[in-house]
N, C-alpha and C positions, 0 to 999 in steps of 0.2 A: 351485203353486197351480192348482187346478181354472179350467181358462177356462169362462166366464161371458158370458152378453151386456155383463153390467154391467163384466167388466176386460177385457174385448177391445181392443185397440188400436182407434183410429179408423178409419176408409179417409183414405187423405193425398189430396194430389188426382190423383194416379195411378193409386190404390186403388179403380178406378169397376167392377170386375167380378167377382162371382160365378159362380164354376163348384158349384153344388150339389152335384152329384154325379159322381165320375168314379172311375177304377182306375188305379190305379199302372201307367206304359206301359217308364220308363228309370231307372236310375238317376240322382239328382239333381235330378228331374221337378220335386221340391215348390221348392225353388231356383230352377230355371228358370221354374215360373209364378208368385212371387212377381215376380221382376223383370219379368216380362209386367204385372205390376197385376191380377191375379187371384188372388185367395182360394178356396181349393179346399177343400171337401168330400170326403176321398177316403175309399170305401166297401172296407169287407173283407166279406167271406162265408164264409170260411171263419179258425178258429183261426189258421192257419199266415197268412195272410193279414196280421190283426191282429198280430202277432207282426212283420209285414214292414213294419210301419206304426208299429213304436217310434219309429223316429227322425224320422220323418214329422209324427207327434204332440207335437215340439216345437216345429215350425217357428212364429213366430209368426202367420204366413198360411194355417194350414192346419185343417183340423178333422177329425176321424176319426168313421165311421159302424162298429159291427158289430152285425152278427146272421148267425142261421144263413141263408144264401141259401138259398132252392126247392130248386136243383138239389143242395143235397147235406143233403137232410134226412131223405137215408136212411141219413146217415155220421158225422149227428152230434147231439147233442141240448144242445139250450139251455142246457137247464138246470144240466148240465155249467161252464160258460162265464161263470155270472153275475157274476163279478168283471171281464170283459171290459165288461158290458152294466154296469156301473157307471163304468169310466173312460171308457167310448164319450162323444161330445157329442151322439148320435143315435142309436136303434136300428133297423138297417136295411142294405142292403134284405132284408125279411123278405116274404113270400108264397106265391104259390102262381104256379103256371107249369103249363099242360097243351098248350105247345105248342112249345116248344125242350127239353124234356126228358121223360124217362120216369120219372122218381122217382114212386113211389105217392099218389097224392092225399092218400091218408091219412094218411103221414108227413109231408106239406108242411101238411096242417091241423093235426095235432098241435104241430108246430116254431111256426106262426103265434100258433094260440092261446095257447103258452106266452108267447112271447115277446111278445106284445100284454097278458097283462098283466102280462109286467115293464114293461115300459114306463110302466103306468099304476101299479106300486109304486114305480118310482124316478122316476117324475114327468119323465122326457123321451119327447121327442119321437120319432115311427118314420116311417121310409119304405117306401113298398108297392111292393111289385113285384106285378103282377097279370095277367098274361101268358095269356090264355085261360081266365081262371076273375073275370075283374071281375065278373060278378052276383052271386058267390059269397061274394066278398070283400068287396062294398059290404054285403049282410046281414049279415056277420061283425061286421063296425066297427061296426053302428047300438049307438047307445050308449055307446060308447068314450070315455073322459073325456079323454083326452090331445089333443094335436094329430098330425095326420096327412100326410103328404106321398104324391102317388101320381108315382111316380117314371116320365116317358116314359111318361104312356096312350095305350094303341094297340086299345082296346075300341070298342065300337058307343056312338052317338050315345044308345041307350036305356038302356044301361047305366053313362053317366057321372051320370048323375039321382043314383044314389044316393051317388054319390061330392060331387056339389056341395050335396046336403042336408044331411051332415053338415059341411060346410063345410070341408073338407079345401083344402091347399095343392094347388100342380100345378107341375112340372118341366115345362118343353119342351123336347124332344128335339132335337138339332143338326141336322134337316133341318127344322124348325120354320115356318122363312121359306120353305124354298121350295116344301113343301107347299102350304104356306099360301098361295101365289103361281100354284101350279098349274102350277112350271117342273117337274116330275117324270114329266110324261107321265101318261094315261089308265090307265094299271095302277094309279096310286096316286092315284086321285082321289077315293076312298072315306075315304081313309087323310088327305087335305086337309081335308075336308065334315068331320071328328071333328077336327082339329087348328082349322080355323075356329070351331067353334064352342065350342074350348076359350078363344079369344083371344075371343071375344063375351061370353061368360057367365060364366068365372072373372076376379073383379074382381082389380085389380092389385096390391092387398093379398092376393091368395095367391099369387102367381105369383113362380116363380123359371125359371133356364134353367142347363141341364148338358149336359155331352157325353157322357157315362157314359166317359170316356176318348176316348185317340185312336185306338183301335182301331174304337171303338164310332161315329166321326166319319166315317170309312171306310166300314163298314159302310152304315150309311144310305143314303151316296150311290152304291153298288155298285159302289164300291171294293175294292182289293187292299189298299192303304196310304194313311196319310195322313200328312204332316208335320205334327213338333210345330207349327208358325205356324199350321195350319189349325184349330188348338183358341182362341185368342182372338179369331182372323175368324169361328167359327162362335158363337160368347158373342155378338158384338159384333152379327150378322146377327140375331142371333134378339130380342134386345133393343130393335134397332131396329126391328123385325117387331113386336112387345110395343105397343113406344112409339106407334106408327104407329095403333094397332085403340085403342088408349087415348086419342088426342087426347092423348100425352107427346110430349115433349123426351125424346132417350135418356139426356141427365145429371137427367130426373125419374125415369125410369124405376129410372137406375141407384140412383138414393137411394130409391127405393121400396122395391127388391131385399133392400137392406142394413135397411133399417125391417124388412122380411119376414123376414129373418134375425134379425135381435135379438127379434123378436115370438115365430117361431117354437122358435128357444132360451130363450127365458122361463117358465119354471114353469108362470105360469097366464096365461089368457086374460082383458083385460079390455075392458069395454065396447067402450070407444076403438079398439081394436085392429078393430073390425067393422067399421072404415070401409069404405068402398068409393070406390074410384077411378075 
């Protein structure tokens, strides 16, 4: 049976956190953040990828994203795939990137626009990767019937405008809190002022929080490595970060997440769903 917002399991009362978005780090990962109390999101990019996410795909805490990623939309084409982008629960992450890669622009717009309107033929939802082409990408979507998630925005302050008109979702990235805190030091305090005023302006009815992985958790904080443990303290920091700018409780916050989930898995968009927090 196709999971569904509507046959999802419930959250039990351990079940209080979402991982959006992340990549397969170990073998047995999806196991081990089940018994953490986190439901994961784990994202493929590549065919082979999807393929390594069969078993993953059953877990009952888990949910599967693909599309073709940025970085290899010069290896592969979409459309190829579309039986992938049917059993997917998300299409994504799909974009464009002009600054961790060299793929041809033109191949990462071609790969986007196909697969934006699959998405809007098979009526789910897509996550954006937007990596040094957000003005680009926010013109792209104007219009876009489906729902949207912009996965870890790391663009100017002038260029999330178009992303919050369309009223797109938002991921926050696992340094989230301490940006946002200004514990990272003066080289990333640009990188704070656009994370601030993601927590200001996007209501808590779009917001979700992810690690893109434990690699990706590392990363951030200019790390080598990171332990598995350091992926549900970094969920949990950012949530309470979340809670904190929202006037929440982080067990509001956490049933917010989970509302944000079942809304943004849902076919269509209704009134109700507009609320703001």
């Amino acid at each position: 049976m196709e999971k569904t917002a509507e046959n999802r399991p419930a959250f039990s009362s351990q079940m209080r956190m979402i991982d959006f978005h992340a990549h397969l780090s170990f073998e047995g990962e999806a196991e081990w953040r089940q018994k953490q109390g986190i439901l994961t999101c784990f994202s493929a990019g590549t065919p082979k990828q999807w393929e390594k996410l069969e078993p993953v795909r059953k877990e009952k805490y888990a949910l599967a994203s693909f599309g073709i990623h940025p970085w290899y939309a010069d290896q592969f084409r979409s459309r190829s795939y579309r039986t992938y982008l049917q059993e997917c629960d998300m299409i994504g992450e799909i974009g464009m990137d002009s600054v961790w890669c060299r793929v041809p622009l033109a191949d990462q717009q071609r790969e986007l626009e196909w697969q934006l309107q699959a998405a809007e033929d098979l009526g789910k939802p897509a996550v954006l990767h937007t990596k040094g082409q957000e003005r680009r990408i926010g013109e792209m979507i104007r219009g876009f019937k489906g729902k949207l998630c912009v996965h870890w925005y790391s663009g100017s302050l002038e260029d999330l405008k178009g992303f919050l008109e369309q009223d797109c979702y938002f991921t926050l990235g696992p340094d989230t809190a301490a940006l946002a805190g200004g514990k990272l030091g003066a080289a990333r305090e640009e990188e704070g002022k656009v994370r601030r005023r993601l927590l200001e302006q996007v209501p808590a009815s779009r917001l979700f929080v992810e690690t893109d992985g434990i690699g990706a958790v590392a990363w951030a904080f200019g790390e080598e490595k990171a332990e598995a443990d350091r992926v549900p303290l970094a969920l949990r920091e950012n949530m309470e970060c979340a809670a904190a700018w929202k006037k929440m409780s982080v067990w509001q916050m956490a049933d917010r997440m989970e509302k944000n989930l079942k809304e943004f898995l849902s076919p269509k968009r209704s009134e109700s769903e507009k609320e703001t927090v």
